[in-house]
C-alpha positions, 0 to 999 in steps of 0.5 A: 672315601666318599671322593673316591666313591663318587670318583669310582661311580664317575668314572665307571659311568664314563666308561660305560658311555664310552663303550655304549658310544663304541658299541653304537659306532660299530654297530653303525659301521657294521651295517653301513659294510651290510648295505655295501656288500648287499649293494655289491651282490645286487649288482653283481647278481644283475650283472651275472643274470645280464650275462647269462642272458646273452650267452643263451640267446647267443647259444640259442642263434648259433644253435639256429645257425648250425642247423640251417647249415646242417640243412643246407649241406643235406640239401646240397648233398642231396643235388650232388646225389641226384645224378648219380642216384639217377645213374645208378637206378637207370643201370639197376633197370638195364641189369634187371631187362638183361636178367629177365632176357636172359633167364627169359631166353634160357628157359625158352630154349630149354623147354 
C-alpha cells in the first residue's frame, strides 16, 4: 500500500511537471507568435503610412498640375476672346454713333 502511495505521489508529481513544462512551452511560443505578428503590424502600419504618404504628395502635384493647366486654358481662352472682344465692342459703338445719329436726325427734323 505504501508502494502504491508513494507511486501515486510520484506519479502525480511527474505529471504536474509535465503540465507545468507544457504550460511554460506554451506560454513561450504564445508570446514568440505576439512578437511576430506585433513585428508584422509594425511593418505593415510603416508600410501603409509610407504609401499614404506618397499618394498625398502625388494628389497634392496633380492637384498643383490641374490648376495650372486650368490657368493656362483661361489665359489662352482669354487671348482667343480678345479680338473678337475687340470687334464685338468696336461694332457696339458704330451701332451706338448710328442710333444717337439716327434718334439725333429724327428729332431734329421733327421739331
Amino acid at each position: 500500500m505504501d508502494n502504491t502511495k508513494e507511486f501515486i505521489i510520484s506519479e502525480g508529481k511527474r505529471i504536474n511537471h509535465t503540465l507545468l513544462a507544457f504550460q511554460s512551452k506554451f506560454e513561450n511560443e504564445l508570446k514568440l507568435m505576439g512578437d511576430r505578428f506585433q513585428v508584422q503590424h509594425d511593418t505593415f502600419v510603416v508600410d501603409v503610412k509610407e504609401r499614404f504618404d506618397a499618394t498625398s504628395v502625388r494628389c497634392n502635384d496633380l492637384e498643383e498640375m490641374i490648376n495650372k493647366e486650368r490657368e493656362e486654358r483661361l489665359r489662352q481662352t482669354d487671348e482667343q476672346l480678345k479680338p473678337i472682344k475687340a470687334k464685338l465692342l468696336g461694332n457696339l459703338r458704330n451701332l451706338e454713333f448710328f442710333l444717337n445719329k439716327y434718334f439725333s436726325f429724327g428729332r431734329g427734323s421733327r421739331g
